[in-house]
N, C-alpha and C positions, 0 to 999 in steps of 0.2 A: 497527521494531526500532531502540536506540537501545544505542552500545558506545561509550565510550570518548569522548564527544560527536561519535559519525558516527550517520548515518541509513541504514538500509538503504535505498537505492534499484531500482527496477527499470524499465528503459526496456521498453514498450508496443510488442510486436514484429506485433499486428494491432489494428484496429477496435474499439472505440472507440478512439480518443486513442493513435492508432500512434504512436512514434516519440518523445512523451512520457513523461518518468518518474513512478516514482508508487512508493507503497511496494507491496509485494507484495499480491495480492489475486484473489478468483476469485469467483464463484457459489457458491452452497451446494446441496449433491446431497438429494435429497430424501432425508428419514432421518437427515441428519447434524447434531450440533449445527452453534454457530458457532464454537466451538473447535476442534471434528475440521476443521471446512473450512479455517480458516486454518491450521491444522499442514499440510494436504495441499496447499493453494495454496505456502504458503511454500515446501515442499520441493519440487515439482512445478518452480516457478519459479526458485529458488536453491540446492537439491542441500543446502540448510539444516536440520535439525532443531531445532525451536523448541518453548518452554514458551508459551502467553497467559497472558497475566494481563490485569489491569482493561481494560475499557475505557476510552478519551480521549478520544474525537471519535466524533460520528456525523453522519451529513446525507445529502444526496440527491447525485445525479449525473442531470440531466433531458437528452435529447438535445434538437436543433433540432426544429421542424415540428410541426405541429399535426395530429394529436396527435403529442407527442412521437417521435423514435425508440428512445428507451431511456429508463427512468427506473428507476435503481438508487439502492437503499438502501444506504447505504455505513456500517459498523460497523469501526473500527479500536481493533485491541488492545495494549498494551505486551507485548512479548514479549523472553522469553529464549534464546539461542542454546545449545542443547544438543550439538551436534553436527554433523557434517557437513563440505564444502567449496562455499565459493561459488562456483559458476558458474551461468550464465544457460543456463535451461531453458523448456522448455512453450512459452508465448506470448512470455515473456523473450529480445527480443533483446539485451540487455545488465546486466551487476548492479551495482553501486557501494558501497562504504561509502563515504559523501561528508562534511564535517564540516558538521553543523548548521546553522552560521553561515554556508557558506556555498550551503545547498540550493536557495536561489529563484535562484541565480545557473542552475540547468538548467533546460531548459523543461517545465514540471512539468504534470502534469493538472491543471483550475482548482481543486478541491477542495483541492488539497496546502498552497497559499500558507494556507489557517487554521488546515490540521493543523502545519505548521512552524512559524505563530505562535504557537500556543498553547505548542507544543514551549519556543520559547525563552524563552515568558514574557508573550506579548503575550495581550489580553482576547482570549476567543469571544462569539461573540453569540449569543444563545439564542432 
């Protein structure tokens, strides 16, 4: 989510990537689009009510070890702020509106550094 050039942030309160911020985000419940899940992650997480709209970035999230320990398909959507009050919920040990420019300054899950580049303007690589 992007306001006023802040990024929604949210620090990673268990496993994968504790302690980490990352924008909001969860698993998808069997049954539900990808839109229901991110309305319900988002809120779950930040007490936020949110519109998605387009897609901006997709890519993988692969854990260490062979075979992997996780490997998550990651799909992030621009979204609009409907309602609500931010606080840090669910997994969320922490929430932020942080400005943009300067997001990579937190310690971010590795995926975030080319979702924030693309954000401010920098090439993705496809």
């Amino acid at each position: 989510m992007l306001r006023d050039g802040h990024i929604l942030l949210v620090q990673r309160g268990r496993p994968p990537s504790e302690g980490l911020w990352a924008i909001p985000g969860g698993k998808v419940r069997f049954g539900e689009t990808m839109s229901e899940a991110v309305e319900r992650e988002v809120f779950e997480e930040t007490g936020l009510q949110i519109r998605p709209g387009k897609v901006i970035w997709a890519g993988d999230s692969i854990g260490p070890g062979d075979p992997p320990a996780w490997h998550f398909c990651l799909v992030d959507f621009l979204c609009e702020v409907e309602g609500g009050e931010l606080v840090a919920g669910d997994d969320a040990a922490a929430t932020a509106w942080v400005p943009l420019a300067e997001a990579t300054s937190f310690p971010l899950t590795p995926t975030m550094f080319e979702l924030v580049a693309l954000l401010v303007g920098g090439n993705r690589e496809s």
